[in-house]
N, C-alpha and C positions, 0 to 999 in steps of 0.2 A: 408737146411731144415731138421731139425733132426726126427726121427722117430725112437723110442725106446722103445723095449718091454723089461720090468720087470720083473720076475719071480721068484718065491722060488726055485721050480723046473729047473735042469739044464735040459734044451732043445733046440735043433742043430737047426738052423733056414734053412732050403733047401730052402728058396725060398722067395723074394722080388721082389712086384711090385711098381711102382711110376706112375702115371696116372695123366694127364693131363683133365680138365674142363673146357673151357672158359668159359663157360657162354652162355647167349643168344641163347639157343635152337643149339650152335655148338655140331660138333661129338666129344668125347671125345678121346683122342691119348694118347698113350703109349710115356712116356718120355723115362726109362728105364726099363733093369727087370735084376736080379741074381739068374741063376739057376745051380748048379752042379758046382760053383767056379766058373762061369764064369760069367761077368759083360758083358750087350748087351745096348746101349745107342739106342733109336730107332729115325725114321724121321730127323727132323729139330734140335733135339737134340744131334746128332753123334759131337762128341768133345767142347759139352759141357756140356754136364753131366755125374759126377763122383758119383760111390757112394765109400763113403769118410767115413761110418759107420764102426765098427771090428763088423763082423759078429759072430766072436767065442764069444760076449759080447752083443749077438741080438741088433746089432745097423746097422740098414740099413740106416743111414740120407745120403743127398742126397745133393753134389755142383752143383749147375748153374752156370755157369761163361758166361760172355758178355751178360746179361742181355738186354732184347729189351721189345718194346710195347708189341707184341703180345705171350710176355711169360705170360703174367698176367691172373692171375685165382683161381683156388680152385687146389691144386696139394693133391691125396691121394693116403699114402701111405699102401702096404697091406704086412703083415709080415707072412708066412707060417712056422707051428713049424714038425720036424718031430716027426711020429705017435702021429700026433695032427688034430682033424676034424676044430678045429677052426679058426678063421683068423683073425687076429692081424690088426686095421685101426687107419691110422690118418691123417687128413687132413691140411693140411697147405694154408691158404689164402695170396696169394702174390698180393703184390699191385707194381706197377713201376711208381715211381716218374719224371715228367721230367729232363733232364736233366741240368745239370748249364754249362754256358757260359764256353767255352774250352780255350778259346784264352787271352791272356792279353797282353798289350802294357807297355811299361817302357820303358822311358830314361835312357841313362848310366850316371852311377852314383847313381841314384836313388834303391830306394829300391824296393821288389816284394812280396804281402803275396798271397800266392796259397792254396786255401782252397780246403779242403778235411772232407768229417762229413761224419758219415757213420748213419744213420735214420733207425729204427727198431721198429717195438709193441713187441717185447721182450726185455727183459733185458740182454746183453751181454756187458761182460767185453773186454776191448783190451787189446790184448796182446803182440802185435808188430805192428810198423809202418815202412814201408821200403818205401823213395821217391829216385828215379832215374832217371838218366838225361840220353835221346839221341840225337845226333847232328841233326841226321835225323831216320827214318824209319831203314834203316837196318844199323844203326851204332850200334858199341858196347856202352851199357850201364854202366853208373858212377855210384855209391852210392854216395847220395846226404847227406842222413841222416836216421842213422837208430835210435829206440827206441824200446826196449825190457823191457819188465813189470818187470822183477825178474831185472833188470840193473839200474832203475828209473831216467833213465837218458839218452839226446839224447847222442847220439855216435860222438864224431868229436868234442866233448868237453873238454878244457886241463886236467878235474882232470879224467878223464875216460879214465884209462890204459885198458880197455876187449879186449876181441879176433874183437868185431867189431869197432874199431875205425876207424875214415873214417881219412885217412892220402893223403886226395884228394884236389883238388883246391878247394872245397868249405867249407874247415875246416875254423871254426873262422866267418864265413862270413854268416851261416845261421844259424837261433833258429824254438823251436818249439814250436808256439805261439798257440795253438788250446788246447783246455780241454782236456784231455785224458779220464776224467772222465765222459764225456758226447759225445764218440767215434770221438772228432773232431782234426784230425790231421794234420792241420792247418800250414803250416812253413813259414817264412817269410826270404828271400835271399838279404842281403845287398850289395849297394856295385855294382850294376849290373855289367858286362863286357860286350860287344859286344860279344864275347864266348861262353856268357851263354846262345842264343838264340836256344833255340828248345826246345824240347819234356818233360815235367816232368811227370812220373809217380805215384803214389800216391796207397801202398796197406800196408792196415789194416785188421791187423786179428785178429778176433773173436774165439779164439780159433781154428777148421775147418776151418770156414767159413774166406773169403778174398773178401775183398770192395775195388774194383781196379775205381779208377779214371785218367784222363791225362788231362793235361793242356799242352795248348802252347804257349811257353813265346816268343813274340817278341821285342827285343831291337834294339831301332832308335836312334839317333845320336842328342843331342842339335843343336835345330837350331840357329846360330849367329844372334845377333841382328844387323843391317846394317841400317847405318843412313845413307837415300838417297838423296842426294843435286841436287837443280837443274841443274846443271853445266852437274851432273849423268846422267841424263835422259837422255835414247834414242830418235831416231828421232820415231816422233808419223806417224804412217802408217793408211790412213785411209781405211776405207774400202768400199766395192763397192758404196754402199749406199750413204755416204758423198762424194764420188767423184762425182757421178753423179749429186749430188744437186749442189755442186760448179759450178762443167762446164756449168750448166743448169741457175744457176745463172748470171755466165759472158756473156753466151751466148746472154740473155735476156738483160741486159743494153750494150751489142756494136749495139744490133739492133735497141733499142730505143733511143740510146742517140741521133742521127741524126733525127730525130720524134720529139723529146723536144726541140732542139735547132729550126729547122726549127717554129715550135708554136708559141717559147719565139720570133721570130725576125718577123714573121707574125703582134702577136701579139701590137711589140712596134713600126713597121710601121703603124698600123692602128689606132694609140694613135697619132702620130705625124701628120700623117694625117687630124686627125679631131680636132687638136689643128690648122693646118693652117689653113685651110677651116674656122673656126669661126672665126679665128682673121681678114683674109679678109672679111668675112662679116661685121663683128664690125668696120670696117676700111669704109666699105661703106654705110654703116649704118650712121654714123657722118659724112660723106660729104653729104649725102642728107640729114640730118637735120638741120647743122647750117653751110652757107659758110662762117661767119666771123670765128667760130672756127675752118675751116678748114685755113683761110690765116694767124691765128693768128700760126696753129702751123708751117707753111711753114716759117714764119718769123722765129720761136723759131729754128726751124728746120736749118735755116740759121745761125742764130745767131750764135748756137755753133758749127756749122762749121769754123765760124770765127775765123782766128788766132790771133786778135787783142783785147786786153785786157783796157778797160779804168780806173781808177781807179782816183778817187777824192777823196781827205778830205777837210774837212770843220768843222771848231771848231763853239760854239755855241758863240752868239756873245751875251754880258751883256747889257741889257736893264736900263734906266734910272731908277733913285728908288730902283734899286736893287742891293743890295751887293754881289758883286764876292764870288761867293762858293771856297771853301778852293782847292777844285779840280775840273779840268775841263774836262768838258764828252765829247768826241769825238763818232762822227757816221764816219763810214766805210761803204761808198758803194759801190757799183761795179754797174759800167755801160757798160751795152754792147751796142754798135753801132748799129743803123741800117739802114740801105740801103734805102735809098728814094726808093721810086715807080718812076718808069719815069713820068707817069700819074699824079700826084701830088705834089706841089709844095715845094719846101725846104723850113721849117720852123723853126727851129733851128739851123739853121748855124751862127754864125757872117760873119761879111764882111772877105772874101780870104778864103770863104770856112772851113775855122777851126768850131770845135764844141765849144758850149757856155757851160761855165761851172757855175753850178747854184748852191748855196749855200743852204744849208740845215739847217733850223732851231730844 
């Protein structure tokens, strides 16, 4: 936050304040103050704020570094001239933007753009970008990639012989894709390594002033695509839940299946049952209605007990008048025997007991 008195007149400046406002009816705090060559950083401000101004050039401006929420406010500053009653103010309104996502993911192999913009209501030129990589927290730090305004060009690239060439692993492998011209220092690292996982830092300078950002790159590993066949498959485990259904299930038909069978056989004894029962009725039922059909079928009933078989033909015999058909028809009958009654006398026998055989017209 710069703060610069002008003057025709050369005058010593003894004494710089820089003062804190939040706002909202807060008490106002003392960020720092310069009195006698000595710089005093006060409170919640102790290493991090510098004044960064040449005093012999009355410039008392003023770095913040590690920026938070609760730095935001009205910050003024008060410039003291000696053998001067007057006092020198200016205020600077700082706003703090939240901040952007720290972390990024990439495959190896794949490429990584890690953005870095530096946002101001002033108009300030950059002047340098410096990105650097640590493995971890307190490892030592690489140059990634640098860019210097008077150089117009990143560093770690073939036609740039300067004193900052980066002659590190990530020569060739990273560009700087961001505007310079609209403070965005943007780099984009091809190419990933597993290597390359940790920390990048990210600082642009504004002349003074330095816009420090970090990113943290993590690289994972392509996952293989695995084509899983049945054959593959593990044995399936089930769990509490399905087991107890199952057992609950089996359990349930060993108990009933002796319940269903005992019904199904209840059941088709008392079908067969009531199919006898009626037919004995029905059987006595037609004896006390008709006794010749009942002796009629005792005979039938006889009959085909019998193992004697009679069997007569008889052709048809041609009548007077009438001419012999070309073919002659035959009847086929079957006679079965029947047993006199004692009671009743032989009517169809011829003499020696043989049956009479009777010719059919």
């Amino acid at each position: 936050m710069g703060c610069v008195f002008q003057s025709a007149q050369e005058k010593r400046v003894i004494k710089v304040d820089w003062m804190l406002s939040p706002g909202n009816h807060a008490q106002d705090e003392y960020v720092l103050y310069y009195y006698s060559n000595l710089t005093v950083p006060m409170g919640r401000f102790q290493g991090r704020a510098l004044l960064v101004g040449d005093i012999l050039h009355n410039d008392g401006s003023l770095l913040l570094q590690n920026v938070q929420e609760a730095d935001q406010g009205i910050y003024t500053c008060e410039i003291r001239l000696e053998k001067e009653s007057l006092v020198f103010k200016k205020t600077v309104v700082l706003h703090v933007l939240p901040e952007e996502p720290k972390e990024l993911v990439v495959h190896v192999g794949n490429s990584a753009v890690m953005g870095c913009v530096f946002q101001s209501t002033e108009e300030k030129h950059v002047t340098r970008v410096d990105w650097m990589f640590s493995a971890g927290e307190q490892a030592k730090e690489e140059l990634v990639l640098r860019y210097h305004s008077k150089l117009k060009i990143p560093v770690g690239y073939p036609q740039n012989r300067g004193k900052f060439q980066n002659q590190g692993r990530f020569q060739s492998r990273v560009n700087l894709v961001g505007d310079i011209s609209h403070n965005d220092g943007s780099i984009m690292l091809q190419e990933v390594k597993e290597s390359d996982r940790g920390l990048y830092t990210c600082h642009i300078h504004l002349g003074s002033l330095v816009f420090k950002k970090t990113v943290v790159l993590h690289v994972i590993q392509e996952e293989p695509q695995v084509l899983v066949t049945p054959a593959a498959l593990g044995p399936v485990i089930l769990g509490g839940y399905e087991l107890v259904i199952i057992v609950g299930i089996v359990c349930a038909t060993i108990v009933l299946l002796p319940v269903l069978i005992l019904i199904v056989k209840k059941t088709c004894g008392n079908k067969r049952s009531v199919d006898h029962t009626a037919l004995v009725k029905s059987l006595e039922n037609t004896k006390k209605a008709d006794p010749e059909v009942r002796e009629e079928a005792c005979a039938c009933h006889r009959a085909a007990n019998s193992k004697h078989i009679y069997t007569s033909i008889s052709t048809q015999e041609t009548t007077e008048g009438e001419e012999p058909s070309g073919k002659s028809e035959a009847i086929y009958m079957t006679m079965n025997p029947v047993w006199p009654s004692p009671n009743k006398p032989l009517e169809n026998q011829s003499v020696g007991g043989m049956p009479r055989t009777e010719k059919a017209f």
